[in-house]
N, C-alpha and C positions, 0 to 999 in steps of 0.2 A: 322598765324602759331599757331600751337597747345598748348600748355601748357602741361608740362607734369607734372602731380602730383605722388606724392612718395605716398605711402599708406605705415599704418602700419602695420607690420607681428607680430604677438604676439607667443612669443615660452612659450612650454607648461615645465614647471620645472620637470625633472623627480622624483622627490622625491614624487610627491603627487600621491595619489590613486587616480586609476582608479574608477570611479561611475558604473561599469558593473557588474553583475554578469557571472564570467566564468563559460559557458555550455559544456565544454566539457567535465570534469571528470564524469557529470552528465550525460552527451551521453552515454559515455565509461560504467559507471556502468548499464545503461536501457539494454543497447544491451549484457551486458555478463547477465543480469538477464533473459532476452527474451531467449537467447539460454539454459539456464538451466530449462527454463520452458518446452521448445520445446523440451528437450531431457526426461525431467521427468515426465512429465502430462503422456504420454504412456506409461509408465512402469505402473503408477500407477493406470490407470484404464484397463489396462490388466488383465484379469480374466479367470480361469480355471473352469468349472462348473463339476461339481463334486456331487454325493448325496452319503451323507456320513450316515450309519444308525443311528437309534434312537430304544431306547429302549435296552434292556437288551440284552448283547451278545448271540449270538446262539451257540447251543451244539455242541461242538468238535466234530463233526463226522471222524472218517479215510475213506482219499478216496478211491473207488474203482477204479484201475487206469485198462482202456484197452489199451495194446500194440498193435499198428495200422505198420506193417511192410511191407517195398518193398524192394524186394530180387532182386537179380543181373538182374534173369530173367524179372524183371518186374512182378513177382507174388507177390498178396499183401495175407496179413493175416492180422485179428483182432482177438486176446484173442487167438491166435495159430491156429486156426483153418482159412482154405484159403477162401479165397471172391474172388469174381469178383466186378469188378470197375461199376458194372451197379445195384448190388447187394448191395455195401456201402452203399448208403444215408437211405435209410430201419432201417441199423443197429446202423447210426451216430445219429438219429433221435432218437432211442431208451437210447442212452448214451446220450444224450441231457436233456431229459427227465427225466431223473436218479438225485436225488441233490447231490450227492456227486459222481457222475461218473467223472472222469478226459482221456482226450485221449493222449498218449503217441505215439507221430510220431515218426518213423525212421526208415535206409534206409542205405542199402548196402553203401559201398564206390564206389563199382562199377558200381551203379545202373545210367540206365538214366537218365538225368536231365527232360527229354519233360515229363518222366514216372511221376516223381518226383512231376513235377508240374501238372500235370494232378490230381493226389491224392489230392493235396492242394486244388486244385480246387471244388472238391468233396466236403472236408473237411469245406471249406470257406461257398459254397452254401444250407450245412446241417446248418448252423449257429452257430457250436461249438465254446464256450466261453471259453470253460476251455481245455486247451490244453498246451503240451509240447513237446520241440524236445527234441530227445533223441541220443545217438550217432556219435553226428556229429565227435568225434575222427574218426570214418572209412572214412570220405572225408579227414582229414588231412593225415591219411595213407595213402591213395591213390597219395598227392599232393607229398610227400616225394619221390617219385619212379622215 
């Protein structure tokens, strides 16, 4: 027959320290600092290029501004006098050219949109930099009705 022996079970006292160090507040702080990394590094190497001048400001000149117009009919005019839309780039090319020429767009309330955009198009392909709309109150008039 067998023998059966007792073994001893040793219990641990709970008053005494643990010999560990606890990892997981240490987790918890790596992983919220990992996410502010990963939300903050692209902001801050996000950049805008930009050439900002150097050297002594340039002289106030007042612009010479031409008023570039499309009428209900789809007839444009620049500086009041009428153009043809084959005839603009010639002229858009000359106000480009200009250092203080500025082009002032706008355009019936009633005017076509395809007209509309066909002139921008013009406008865009002359390479005018210096430009502004003007009147867009007559499309809000229009939307009123």
């Amino acid at each position: 027959m067998r023998r059966r022996t007792r073994r001893a079970t040793y219990a641990i006292p709970v008053d005494m320290p643990i010999n560990a160090l606890n990892t997981t507040p240490l987790i918890d702080v790596m992983l919220v600092l990992l996410v502010m990394m990963i939300i903050a590094i692209p902001m801050m190497t996000h950049s805008v290029k930009i050439q900002i001048p150097t050297g002594p400001p340039p002289r106030s000149l007042d612009p010479v501004i031409h008023p570039l117009r499309l009428e209900t009919t789809g007839a444009i005019s620049l500086d009041g006098s009428p153009i043809s839309l084959a005839g603009l780039p010639e002229r858009l090319a000359a106000i480009k050219a200009e250092p203080t020429g500025v082009l002032a767009v706008s355009a019936s309330g009633e005017a076509r949109y395809e007209d509309y955009d066909k002139l921008l198009v013009v406008v865009k392909r002359a390479g005018i930099e210096r430009m502004g709309m003007v009147g867009n109150e007559g499309f809000a008039a229009t939307l009123d009705r």
